[in-house]
C-alpha positions as CSV (number, residue, x, y, z in Angstrom):
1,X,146.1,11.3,98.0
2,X,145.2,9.0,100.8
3,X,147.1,8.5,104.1
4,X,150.1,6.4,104.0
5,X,150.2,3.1,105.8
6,X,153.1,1.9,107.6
7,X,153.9,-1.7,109.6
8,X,157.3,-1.9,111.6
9,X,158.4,-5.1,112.0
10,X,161.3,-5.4,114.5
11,X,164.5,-7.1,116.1
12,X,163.7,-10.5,114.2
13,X,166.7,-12.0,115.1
14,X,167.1,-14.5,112.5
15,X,169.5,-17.2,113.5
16,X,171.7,-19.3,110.7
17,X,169.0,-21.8,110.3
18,X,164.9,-21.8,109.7
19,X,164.9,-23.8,112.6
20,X,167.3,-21.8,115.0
21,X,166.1,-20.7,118.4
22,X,165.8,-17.8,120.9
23,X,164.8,-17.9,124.4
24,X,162.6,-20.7,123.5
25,X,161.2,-19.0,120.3
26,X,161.9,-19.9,116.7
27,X,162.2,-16.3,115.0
28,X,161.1,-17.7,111.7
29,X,157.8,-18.8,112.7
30,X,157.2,-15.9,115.1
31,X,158.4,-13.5,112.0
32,X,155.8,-15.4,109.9
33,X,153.1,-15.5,112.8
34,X,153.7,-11.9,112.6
35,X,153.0,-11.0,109.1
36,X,150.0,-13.6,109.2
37,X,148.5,-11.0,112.0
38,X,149.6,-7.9,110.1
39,X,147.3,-9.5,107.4
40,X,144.3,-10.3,109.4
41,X,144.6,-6.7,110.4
42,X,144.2,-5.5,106.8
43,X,147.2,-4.4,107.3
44,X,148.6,-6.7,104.5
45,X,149.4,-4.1,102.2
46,X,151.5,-2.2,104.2
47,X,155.2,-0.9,103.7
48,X,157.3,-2.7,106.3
49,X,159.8,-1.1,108.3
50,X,162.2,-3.2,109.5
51,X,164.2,-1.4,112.3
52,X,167.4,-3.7,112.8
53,X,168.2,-6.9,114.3
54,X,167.3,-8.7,111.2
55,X,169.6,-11.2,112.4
56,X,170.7,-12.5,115.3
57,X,174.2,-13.6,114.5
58,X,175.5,-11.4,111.9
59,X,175.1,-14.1,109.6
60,X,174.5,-14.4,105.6
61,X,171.8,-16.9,105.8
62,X,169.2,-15.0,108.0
63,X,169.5,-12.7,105.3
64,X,169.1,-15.3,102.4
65,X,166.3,-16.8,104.3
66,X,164.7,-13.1,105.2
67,X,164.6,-11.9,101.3
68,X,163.4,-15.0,100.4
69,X,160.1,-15.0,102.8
70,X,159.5,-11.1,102.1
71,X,159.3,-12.3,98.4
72,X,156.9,-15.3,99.3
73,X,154.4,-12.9,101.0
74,X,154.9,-10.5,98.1
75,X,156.0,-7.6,100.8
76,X,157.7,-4.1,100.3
77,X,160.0,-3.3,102.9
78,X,163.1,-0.9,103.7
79,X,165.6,-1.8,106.3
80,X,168.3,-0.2,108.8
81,X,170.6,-2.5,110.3
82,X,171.1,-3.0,114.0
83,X,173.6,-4.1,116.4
84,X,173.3,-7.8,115.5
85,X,173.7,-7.4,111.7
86,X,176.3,-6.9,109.6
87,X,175.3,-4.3,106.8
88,X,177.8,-5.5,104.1
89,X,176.2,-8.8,104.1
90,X,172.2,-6.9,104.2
91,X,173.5,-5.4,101.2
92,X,174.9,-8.4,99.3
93,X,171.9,-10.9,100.4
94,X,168.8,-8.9,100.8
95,X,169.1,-9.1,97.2
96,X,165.0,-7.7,96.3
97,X,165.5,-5.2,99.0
98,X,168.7,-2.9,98.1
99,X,169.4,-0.7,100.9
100,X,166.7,2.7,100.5
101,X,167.7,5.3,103.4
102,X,165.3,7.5,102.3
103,X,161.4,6.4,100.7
104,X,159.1,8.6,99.4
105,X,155.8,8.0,99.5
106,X,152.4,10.4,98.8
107,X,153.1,13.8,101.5
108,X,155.4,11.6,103.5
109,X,159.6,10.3,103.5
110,X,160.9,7.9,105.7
111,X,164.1,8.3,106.3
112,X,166.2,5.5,108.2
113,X,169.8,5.7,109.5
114,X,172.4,3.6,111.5
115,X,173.1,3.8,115.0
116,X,174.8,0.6,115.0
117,X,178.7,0.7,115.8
118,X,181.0,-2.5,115.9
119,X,181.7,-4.2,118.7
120,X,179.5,-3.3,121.2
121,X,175.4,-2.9,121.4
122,X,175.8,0.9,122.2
123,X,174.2,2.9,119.4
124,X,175.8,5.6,118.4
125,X,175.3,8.6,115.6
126,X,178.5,9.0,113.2
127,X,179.5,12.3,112.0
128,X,179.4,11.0,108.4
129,X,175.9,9.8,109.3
130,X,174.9,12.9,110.7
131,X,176.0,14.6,107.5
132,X,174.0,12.6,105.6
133,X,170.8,12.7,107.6
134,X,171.7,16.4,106.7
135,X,171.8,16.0,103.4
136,X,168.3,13.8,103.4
137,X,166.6,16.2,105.1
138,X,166.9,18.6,102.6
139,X,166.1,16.1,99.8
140,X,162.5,15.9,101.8
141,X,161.9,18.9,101.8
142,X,158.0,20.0,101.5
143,X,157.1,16.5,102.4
144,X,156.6,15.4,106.3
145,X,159.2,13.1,107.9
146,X,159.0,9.4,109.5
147,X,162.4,9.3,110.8
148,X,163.8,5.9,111.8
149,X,167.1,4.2,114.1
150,X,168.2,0.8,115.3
151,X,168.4,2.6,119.1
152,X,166.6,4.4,121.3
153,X,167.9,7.9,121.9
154,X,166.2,8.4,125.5
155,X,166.5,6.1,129.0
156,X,162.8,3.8,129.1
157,X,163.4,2.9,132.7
158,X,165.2,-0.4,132.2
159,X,168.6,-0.1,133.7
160,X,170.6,-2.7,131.9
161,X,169.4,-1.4,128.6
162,X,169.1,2.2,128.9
163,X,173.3,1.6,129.1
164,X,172.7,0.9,125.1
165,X,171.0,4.0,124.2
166,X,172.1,6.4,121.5
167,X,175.6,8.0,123.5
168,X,175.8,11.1,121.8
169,X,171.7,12.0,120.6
170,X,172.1,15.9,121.2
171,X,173.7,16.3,117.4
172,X,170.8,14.0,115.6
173,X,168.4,15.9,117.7
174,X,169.0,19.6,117.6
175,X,169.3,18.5,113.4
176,X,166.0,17.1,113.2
177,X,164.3,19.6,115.6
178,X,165.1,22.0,113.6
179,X,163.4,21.1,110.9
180,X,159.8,21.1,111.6
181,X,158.5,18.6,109.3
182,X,159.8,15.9,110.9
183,X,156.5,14.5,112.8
184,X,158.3,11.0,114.7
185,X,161.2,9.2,115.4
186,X,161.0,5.1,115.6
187,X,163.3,3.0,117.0
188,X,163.7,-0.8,117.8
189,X,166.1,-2.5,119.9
190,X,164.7,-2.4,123.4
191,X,162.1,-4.9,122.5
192,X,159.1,-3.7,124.2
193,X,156.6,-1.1,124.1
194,X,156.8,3.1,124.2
195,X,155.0,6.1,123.3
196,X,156.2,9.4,124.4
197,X,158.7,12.0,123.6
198,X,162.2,12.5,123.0
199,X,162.3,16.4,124.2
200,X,159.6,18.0,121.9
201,X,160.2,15.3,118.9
202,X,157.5,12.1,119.1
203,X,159.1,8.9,119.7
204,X,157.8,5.6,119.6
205,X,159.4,2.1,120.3
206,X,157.9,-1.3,119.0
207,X,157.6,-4.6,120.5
208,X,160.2,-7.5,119.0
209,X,158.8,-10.2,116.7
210,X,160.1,-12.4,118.9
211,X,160.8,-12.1,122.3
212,X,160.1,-9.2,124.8
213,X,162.3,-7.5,127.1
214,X,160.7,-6.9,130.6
215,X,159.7,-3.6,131.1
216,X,161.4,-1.3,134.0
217,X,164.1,-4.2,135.2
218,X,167.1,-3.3,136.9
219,X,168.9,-6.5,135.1
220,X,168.5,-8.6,131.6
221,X,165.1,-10.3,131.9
222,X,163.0,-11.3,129.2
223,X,158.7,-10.7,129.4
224,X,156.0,-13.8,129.0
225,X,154.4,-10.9,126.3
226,X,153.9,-12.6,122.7
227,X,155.6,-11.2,119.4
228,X,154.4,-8.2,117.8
229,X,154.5,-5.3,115.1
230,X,153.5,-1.4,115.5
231,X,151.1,-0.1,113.1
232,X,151.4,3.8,111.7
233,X,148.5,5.6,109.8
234,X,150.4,8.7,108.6
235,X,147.6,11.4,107.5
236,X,148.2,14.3,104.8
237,X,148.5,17.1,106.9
238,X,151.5,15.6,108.9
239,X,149.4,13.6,111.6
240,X,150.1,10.6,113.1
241,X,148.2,7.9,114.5
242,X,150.0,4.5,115.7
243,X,149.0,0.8,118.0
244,X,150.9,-1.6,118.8
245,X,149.2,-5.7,118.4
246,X,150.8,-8.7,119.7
247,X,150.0,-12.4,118.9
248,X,147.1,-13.7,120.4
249,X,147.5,-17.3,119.1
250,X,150.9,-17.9,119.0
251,X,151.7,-21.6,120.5
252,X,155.7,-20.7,121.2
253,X,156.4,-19.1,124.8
254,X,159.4,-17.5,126.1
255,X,161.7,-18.4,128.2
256,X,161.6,-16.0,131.3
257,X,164.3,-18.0,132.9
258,X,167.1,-16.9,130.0
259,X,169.5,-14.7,131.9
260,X,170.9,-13.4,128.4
261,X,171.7,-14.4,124.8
């Protein structure tokens, strides 16, 4: 059995039409930029992992326009939702890519929940959810665990976003600490870069496939960094090894200037 390759793809923010726009990007052709790069990284037979924020506006075309292009480029792909989606439409229009919370695949399961809550771009951990994560774990039992969230569960130094953390992460993490094959948790969300720990439990966070938020700021502001994906190489005997890439050639620039969206 080989090692199991893994791209997350993040926060694409979709808008209602192939040409809407964000901060001066076009999420379609940053989301397609980006899977042309994951290629050219040999990277093209990858599972996705797409971490929320599918769309921007909660709306049934990003989705019809999202399952559409991940059938063009012949992808495999799981999803969570985020703050900005609305799951009953994921599940009625991501019609090739029926909701999968947990994937097995060789010595490895990824697992994805929801941290998303109406209303509000808090993340938050259900009981129900919390039960079921429960219930998954066990089902993986014997294999190690990739285990994936819209939200970040820890503060990343960013003031106005570490208010939209997980709010209650203590439950979801004395679960998964105790079991000890869980090897990583993986968020989105914050739209930039991370690699540390959450207590004793790996954590990494992935750049957006659009726009960046700017790293350590007291207040919304968006980066000049280009789109990008993380990369996971999971090995057999539980190891991990992860990079982040971002667009080199990519002719659509951010607008710093955007005070919020």
């Amino acid at each position: 059995m080989t090692a199991v390759q893994l791209t997350q793809i993040t926060d694409l923010h979709f808008g209602v039409t192939p040409e809407s726009v964000l901060a001066g990007i076009k999420p379609l052709d940053s989301f397609k930029a980006v899977l042309h790069a994951v290629n050219d990284y040999g990277r093209g037979d990858d599972l996705l992992l797409l971490s929320g924020d599918l769309s921007g506006a909660s709306s049934a075309e990003s989705y019809i326009i999202l399952n559409q292009l991940l059938q063009d480029y012949g992808k495999k792909a799981v999803w969570l939702p985020g703050n900005h989606d609305n799951v009953e439409l994921m599940k009625k229009h991501l019609v090739d890519y029926p909701p999968c919370p947990v994937w097995e695949m060789g010595d490895w399961g990824i697992l994805t929940l929801d941290s998303s809550q109406p209303g509000t771009p808090v993340g938050h951990i259900r009981d129900e959810e919390l039960r079921l994560v429960d219930d998954r774990l066990d089902q993986l039992k014997g294999k190690s665990i990739l285990v994936s969230m819209h939200h970040c569960p820890i503060a990343l130094g960013c003031q106005w976003l570490d208010k939209q953390k997980v709010n209650n992460p203590s439950g979801l993490y004395d679960l998964l600490a105790s079991h000890s094959n869980v090897k990583l948790v993986v968020t989105g969300h914050v739209h930039q870069q991370y690699d540390g720990l959450w207590n004793d439990l790996p954590l990494y966070t992935s750049p957006s496939s659009c726009i960046q938020f700017k790293q350590h700021s007291q207040d919304f502001a968006i980066s000049d960094e280009a789109p990008g994906f993380r990369w996971f190489d999971l090995g057999l005997t539980g190891t991990v090894n992860t990079g982040v890439k971002f667009l080199s050639n990519f002719d659509q620039h951010p607008d710093t200037n955007n005070a919020g969206y």
